[in-house]
N, C-alpha and C positions, 0 to 999 in steps of 0.2 A: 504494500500500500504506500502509494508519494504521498510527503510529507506536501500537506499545504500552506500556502503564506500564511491562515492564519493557526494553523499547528505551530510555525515555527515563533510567531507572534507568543503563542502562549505559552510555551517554552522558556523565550528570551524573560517574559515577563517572570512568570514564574522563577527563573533561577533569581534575578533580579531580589521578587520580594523573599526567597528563603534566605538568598546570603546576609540581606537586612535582619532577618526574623534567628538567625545562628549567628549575627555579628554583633548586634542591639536586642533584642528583645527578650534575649535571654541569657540568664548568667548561667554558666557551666559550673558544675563542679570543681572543677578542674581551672579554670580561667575567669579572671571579669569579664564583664560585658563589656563592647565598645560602645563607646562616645556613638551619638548619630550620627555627627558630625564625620566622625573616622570611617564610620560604615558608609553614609555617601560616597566620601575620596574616594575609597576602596571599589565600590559600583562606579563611580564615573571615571576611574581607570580600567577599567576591562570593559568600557560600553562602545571605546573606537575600536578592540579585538571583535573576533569571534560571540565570545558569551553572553554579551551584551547589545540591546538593540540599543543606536544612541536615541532614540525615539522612545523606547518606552520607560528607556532613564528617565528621560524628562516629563514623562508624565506620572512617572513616581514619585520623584521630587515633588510637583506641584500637589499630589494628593498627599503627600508625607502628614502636612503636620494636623490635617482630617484624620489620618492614621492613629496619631500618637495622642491627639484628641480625646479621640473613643478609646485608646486601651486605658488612658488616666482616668477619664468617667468611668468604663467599666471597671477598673480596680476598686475605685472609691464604692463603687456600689456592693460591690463583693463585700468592701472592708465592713460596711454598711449590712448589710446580710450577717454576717457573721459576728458581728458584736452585739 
């Protein structure tokens, strides 16, 4: 089966939001979490390679801080739930 443009769109996207979601979003046991900011660089150096589209960089960047938005509201609510 060929891969179609938007197979490989969702791909690109995808690897995009996991390296975000394994570089920021979460602490390892093993390692801190990085900086946002350090997880952007790190995505907008591999978005002129292969692994990255530079197109759907950018439109991760601009939905980012709706991202981190909703996980701080959702946390607070959790904390909120649970107290």
């Amino acid at each position: 089966m060929a891969a179609t443009a938007k197979d490989a769109a969702i791909a690109h996207w995808t690897a995009a939001k996991e390296l975000a979601r394994a570089r920021k979003l979460r602490k390892r046991p093993y390692k801190e979490a990085w900086r946002v900011a350090d997880s952007m660089a790190e995505i907008r150096k591999g978005a002129p390679a292969s692994h990255f589209e530079p197109q759907l960089v950018g439109l991760f960047e601009e939905i980012l801080p709706e991202i981190l938005r909703l996980k701080q509201e959702w946390a607070e609510r959790a904390a909120e739930f649970f107290t």
